[in-house]
C-alpha positions in Angstrom: 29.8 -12.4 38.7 25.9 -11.7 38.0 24.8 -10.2 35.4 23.2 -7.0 35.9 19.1 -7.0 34.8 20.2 -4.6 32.3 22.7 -6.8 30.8 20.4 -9.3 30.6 17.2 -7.9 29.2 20.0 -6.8 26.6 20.0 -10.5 25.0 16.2 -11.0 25.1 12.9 -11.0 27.3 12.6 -12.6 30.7 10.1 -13.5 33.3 10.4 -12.1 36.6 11.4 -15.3 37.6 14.0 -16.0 34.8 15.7 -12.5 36.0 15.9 -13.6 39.3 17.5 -16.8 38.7 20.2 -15.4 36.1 21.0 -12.3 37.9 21.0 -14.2 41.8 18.4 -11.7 43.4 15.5 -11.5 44.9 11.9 -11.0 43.6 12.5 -7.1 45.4 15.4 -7.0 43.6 14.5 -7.4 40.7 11.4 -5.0 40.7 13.5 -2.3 42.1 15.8 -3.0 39.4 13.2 -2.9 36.9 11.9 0.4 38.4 15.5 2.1 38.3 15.4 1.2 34.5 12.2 3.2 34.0 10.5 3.7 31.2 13.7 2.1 28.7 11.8 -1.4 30.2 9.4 -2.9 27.9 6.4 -5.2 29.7 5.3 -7.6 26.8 1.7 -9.3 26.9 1.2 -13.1 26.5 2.0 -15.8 28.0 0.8 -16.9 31.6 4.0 -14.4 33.4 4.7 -11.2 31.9 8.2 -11.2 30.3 10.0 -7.9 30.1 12.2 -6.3 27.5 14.4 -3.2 27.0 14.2 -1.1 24.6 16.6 0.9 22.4 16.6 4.2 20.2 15.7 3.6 16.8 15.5 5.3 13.2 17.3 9.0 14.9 14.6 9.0 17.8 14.2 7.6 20.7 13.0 4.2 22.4 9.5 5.3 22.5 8.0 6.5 18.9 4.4 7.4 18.6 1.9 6.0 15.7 -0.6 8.9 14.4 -4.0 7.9 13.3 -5.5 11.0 10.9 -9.7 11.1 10.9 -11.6 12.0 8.2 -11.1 15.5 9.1 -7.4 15.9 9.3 -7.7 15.2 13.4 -4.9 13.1 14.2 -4.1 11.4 17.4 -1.8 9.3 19.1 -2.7 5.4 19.0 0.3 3.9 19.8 4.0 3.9 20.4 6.4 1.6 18.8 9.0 0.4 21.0 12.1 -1.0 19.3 13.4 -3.9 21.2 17.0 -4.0 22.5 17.5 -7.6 21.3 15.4 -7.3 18.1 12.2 -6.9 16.9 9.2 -3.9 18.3 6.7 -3.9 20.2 3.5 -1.9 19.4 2.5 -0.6 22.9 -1.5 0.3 22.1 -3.5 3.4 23.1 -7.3 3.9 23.2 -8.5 4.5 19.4 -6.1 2.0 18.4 -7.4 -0.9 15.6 -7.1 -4.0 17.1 -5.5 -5.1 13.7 -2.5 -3.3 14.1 -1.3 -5.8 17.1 -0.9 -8.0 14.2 -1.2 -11.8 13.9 -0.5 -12.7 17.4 -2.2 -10.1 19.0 0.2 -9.3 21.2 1.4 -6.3 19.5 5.3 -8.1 19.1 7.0 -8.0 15.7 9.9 -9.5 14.6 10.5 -6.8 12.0 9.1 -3.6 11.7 5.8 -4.6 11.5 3.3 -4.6 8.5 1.7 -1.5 8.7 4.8 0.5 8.8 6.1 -1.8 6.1 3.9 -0.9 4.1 4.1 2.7 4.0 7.6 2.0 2.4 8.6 3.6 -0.6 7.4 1.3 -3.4 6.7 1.2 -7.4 7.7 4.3 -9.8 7.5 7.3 -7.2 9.1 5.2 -4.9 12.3 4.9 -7.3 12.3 8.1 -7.5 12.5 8.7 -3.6 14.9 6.9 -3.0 17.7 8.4 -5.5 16.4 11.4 -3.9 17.5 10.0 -0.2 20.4 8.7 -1.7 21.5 12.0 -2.9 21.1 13.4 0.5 22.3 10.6 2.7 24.8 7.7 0.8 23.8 4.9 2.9 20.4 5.2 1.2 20.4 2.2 -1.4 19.3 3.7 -4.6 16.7 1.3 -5.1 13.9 1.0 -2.7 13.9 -2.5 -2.8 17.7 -3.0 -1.5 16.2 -0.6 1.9 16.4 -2.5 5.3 14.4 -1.8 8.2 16.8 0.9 9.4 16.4 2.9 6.0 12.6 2.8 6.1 11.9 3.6 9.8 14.5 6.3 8.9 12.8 7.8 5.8 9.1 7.1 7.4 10.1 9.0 10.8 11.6 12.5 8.7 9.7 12.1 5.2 6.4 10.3 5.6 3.8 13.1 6.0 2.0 12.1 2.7 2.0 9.1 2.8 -0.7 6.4 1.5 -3.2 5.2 4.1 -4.2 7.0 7.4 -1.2 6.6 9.6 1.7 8.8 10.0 4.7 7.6 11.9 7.1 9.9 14.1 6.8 13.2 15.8 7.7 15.1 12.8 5.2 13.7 10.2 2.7 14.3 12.8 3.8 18.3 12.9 3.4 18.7 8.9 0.2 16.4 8.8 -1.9 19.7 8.1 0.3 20.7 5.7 -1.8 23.6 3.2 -1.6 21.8 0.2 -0.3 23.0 -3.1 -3.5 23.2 -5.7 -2.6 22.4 -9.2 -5.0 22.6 -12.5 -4.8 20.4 -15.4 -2.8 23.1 -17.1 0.0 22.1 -14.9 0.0 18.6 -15.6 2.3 18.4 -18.4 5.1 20.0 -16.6 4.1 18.1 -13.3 4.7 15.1 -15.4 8.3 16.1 -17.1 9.6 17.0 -13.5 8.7 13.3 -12.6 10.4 12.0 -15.4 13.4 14.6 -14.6 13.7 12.7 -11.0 11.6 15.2 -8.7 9.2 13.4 -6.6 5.9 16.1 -6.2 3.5 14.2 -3.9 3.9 10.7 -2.0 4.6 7.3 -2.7 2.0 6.0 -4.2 2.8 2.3 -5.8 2.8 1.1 -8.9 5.0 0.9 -11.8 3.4 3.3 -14.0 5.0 6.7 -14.4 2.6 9.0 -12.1 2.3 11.8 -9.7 0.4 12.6 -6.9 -1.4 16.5 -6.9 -4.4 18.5 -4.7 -6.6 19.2 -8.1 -7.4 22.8 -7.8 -10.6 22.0 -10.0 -12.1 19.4 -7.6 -10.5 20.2 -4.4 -9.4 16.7 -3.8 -6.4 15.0 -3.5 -5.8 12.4 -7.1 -3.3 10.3 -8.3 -2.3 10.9 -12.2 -0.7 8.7 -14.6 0.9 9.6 -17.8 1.9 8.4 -21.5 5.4 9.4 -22.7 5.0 12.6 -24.8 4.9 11.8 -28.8 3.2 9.7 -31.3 5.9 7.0 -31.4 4.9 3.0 -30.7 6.1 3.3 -27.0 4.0 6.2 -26.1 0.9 4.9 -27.9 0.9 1.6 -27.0 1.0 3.3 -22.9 -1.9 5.6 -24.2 -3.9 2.8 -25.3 -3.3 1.2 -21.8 -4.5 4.3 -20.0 -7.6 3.8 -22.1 -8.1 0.8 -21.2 -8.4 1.7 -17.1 -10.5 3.9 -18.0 -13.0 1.6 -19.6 -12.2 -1.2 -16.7 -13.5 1.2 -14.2 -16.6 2.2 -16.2 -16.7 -1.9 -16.3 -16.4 -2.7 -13.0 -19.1 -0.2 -11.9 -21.9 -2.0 -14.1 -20.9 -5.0 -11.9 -21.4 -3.3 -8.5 -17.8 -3.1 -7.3 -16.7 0.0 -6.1 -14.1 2.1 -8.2 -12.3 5.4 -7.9 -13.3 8.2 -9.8 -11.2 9.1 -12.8 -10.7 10.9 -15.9 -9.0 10.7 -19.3 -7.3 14.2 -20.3 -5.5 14.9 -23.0 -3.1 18.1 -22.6 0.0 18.8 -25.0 1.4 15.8 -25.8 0.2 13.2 -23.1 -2.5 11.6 -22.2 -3.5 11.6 -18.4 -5.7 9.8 -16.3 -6.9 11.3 -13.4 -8.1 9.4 -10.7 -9.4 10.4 -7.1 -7.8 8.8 -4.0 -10.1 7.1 -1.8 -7.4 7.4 1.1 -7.8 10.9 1.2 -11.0 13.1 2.7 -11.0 16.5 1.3 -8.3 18.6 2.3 -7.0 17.5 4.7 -9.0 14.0 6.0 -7.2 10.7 5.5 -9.0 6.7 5.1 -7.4 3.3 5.7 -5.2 1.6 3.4 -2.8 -1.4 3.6 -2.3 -3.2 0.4 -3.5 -7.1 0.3 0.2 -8.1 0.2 1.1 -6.5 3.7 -2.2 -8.4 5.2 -1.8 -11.4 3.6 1.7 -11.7 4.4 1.3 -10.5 8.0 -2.0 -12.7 8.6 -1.8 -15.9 6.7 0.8 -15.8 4.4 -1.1 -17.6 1.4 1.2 -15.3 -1.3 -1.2 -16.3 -3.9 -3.9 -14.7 -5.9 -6.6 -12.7 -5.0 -9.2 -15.1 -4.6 -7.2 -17.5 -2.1 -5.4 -14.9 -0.2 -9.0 -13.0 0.6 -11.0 -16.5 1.2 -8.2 -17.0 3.9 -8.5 -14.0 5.5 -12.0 -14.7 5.1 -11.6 -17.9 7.1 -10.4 -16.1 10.1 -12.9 -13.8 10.3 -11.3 -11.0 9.0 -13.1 -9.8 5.9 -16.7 -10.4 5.2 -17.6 -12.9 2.0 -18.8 -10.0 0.7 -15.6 -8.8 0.0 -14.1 -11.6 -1.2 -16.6 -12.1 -3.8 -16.1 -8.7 -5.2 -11.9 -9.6 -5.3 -13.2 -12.5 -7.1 -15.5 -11.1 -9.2 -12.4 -8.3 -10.2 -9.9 -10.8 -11.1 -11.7 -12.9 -13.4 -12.6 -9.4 -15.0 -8.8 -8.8 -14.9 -8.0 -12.3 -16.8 -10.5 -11.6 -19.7 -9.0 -8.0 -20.2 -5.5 -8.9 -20.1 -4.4 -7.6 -16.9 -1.1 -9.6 -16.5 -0.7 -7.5 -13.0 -3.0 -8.4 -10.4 -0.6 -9.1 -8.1 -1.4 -9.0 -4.2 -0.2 -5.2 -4.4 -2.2 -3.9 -6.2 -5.5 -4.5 -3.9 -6.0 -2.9 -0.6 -8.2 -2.6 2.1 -9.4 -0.5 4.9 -9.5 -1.1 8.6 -12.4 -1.8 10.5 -11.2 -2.6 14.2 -10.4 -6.2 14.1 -11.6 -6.6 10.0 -10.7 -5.3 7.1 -12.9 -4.4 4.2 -12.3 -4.2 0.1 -11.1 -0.6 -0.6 -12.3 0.3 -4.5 -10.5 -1.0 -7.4 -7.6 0.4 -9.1 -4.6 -0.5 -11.8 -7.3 -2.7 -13.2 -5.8 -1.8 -17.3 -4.7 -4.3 -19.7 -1.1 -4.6 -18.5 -0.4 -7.9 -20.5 -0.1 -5.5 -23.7 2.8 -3.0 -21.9 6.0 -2.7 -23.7 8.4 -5.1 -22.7 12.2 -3.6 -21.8 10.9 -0.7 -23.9 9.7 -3.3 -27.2 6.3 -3.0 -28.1 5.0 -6.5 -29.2 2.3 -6.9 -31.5 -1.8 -7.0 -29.8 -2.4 -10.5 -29.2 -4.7 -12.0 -26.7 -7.2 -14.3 -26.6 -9.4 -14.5 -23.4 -9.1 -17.6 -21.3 -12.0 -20.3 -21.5 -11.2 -22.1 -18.7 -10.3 -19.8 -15.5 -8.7 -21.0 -12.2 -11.3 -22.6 -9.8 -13.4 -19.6 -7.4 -16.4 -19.8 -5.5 -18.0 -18.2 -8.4 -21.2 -20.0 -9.9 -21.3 -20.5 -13.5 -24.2 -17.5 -13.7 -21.6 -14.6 -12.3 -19.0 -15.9 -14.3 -21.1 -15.6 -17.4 -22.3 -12.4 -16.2 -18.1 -11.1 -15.6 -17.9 -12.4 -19.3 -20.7 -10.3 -20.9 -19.1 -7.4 -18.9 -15.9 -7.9 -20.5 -17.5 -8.1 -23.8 -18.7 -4.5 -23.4 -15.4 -3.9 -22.7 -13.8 -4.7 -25.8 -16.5 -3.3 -27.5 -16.2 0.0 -26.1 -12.5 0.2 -26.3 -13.0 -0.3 -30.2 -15.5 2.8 -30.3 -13.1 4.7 -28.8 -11.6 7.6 -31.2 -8.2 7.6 -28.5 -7.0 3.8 -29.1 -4.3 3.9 -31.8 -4.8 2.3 -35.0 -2.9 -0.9 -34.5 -5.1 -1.3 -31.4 -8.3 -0.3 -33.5 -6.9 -3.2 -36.3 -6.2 -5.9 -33.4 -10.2 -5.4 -31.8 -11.8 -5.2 -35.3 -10.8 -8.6 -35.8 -13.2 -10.1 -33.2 -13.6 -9.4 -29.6 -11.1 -10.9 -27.5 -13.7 -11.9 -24.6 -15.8 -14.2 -27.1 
């Protein structure tokens, strides 16, 4: 008995051709078929004969879920419509607007997973701990930790939950509906008890990554959207030694603007017990405006799955004309800055980049801190570093190198002026600068 096309499109994609053959029709057949199947048929690009697909409802919805881009404004519109694939995998059906990047490595717009972008927007990092207990709590098929999610749970939480989320894009009708959300305006006086309910388990703002304890607030000061991290509250070793990290981003983004690189905007506050740093998001616009972002790890994975460090994963993007060598020489220039501070975290991450139609470009620098001194499993191990002399090969000539160095040395020296380092930090940089 033949299969109906149905049945067939059920365990993959087929040709016109193929469908006749397995189903023992005709070429009119098969297109009325096709047509009586309506829109729950998928036509997939590529290839020298179109293949078709059915799809299937996905993540609570339907079989045809729309991709929001938000402007700079807050405008937001419609670029294209994920289709999840009866047999497996999505297809990203474009619209006009839509950034050719977001068809992904093939260009064809056909994942085999829920692809990259979406990925992406996953909860992740501290915050996103914190998320998911929370979507545990409410539904038990939520893994507790973010990391154990399948696709399922993340097209799930990104479809009901992801109207904050980092980047431009929101995913799912009803993200879309609270994109213009009034948001809640918060001073530095609230910070302190912002930062206990984070450490409680609530979750105020999105998912930003990272390991570091942090929130996410609309600063009624600046009226703009910022990302704040936080020292444990106290005077013991744990919360110094996290105070003393804090003041060290702070310094490495004073640092990295002598050399040119773009950084975000941020502030050290102290207020009761804690010390904050307050730094603007560059994915944000105003109120209500929204910027590109998709971390280098996404990209790199997606586009030419190096996995390495910064240098190499941005000169192979580089070498399929997807980034300028502009922008790879400022990753370069910020990781050898990042191995003469210490900065034992420069993993792919923690560097993103914004879309520009079929490139991508260096988004400003952040987490750039000297991680390598953070308490390990909650022991804080004496200061001890030494700055590398000889650092991995880059397309770096021995002049910016030398220059990177002389930055760094301000660095150190800086750090040790500061009257917010703790003593044993003080002690450790009094005995010679780490960068000579």
């Amino acid at each position: 008995m033949a299969l109906s096309i149905r049945d067939i499109l059920r365990r993959g994609p087929a040709t016109s051709k193929a469908l006749q053959i397995e189903a023992d029709i005709s070429q009119a057949g098969v297109s009325r078929q096709l047509r009586a199947l309506g829109d729950s048929v998928v036509r997939l690009p590529g290839g020298r004969a179109p293949r078709y697909a059915l799809a299937r409802n996905a993540f609570g919805g339907d079989d045809r879920l729309p991709v929001y881009m938000v402007d700079a404004d807050g405008n937001n519109a419609v670029v294209a419509y994920l289709r999840p694939l009866a047999h497996g995998g999505y297809f990203v059906e474009p619209l006009a607007g839509m950034p050719p990047v977001l068809l992904g490595e093939t260009g064809h717009g056909v994942y085999d997973d829920l692809p990259y972008f979406l990925a992406d927007m996953a909860p992740q990092g501290f915050l996103g701990k914190q998320i998911a207990l929370e979507m545990a709590l409410r539904s038990p098929d939520f893994p507790e930790d973010p990391r154990h999610w399948n696709t399922d749970h993340i097209g799930r939480y990104l479809v009901s939950n992801g109207d904050d989320l980092p980047g431009n894009l929101a995913f799912g009708a009803q993200a879309h509906l609270r994109i213009r959300r009034e948001p809640q305006a918060v001073g530095v006086a609230d910070f302190p008890a912002l930062a206990d309910a984070v450490m409680g388990g609530a979750v105020p703002g999105s998912s930003a990554g990272g390991e570091q304890p942090k929130f996410t607030a609309y600063s009624a000061e600046s009226r703009a959207h910022m990302i704040v991290k936080f020292s444990p509250p106290g005077n013991d070793p744990v919360a110094r030694r996290w105070r003393d990290i804090l003041v060290t981003e702070h310094h490495a983004l004073e640092a990295m603007r002598q050399c040119g690189v773009s950084v975000a905007d941020a502030r050290l506050l102290e207020v009761g017990d804690r010390l904050f740093l307050e730094s603007q998001r560059f994915d944000r616009q105003g109120k209500y405006g929204r910027m590109p972002m998709l971390s280098l790890q996404c990209v790199d994975a997606e586009f030419t799955g190096i996995g390495s460090n910064w240098p190499r994963a941005m000169h192979a993007l580089e070498q399929k004309g997807m980034v300028s060598s502009r922008y790879v020489y400022e990753a370069e220039m910020m990781w050898v800055f990042g191995k003469l501070i210490n900065n034992t975290d420069m993993h792919l991450g923690n560097l993103s980049l914004g879309i520009d139609g079929s490139m991508f470009r260096l988004l400003p620098v952040y987490d750039m801190c000297s991680m390598g001194f953070a308490p390990r499993g909650g022991e804080v191990l004496p200061y001890e570093f030494v700055a590398p002399e000889a650092l991995p090969v880059t397309s770096l000539d021995d002049k910016a190198v030398a220059g990177i160095r002389s930055v760094a040395r301000t660095f150190w020296h800086n750090l040790m002026l500061d009257e917010r380092i703790s003593p044993e930090f003080r002690e450790f940089l009094q005995r010679g600068n780490p960068a000579n």
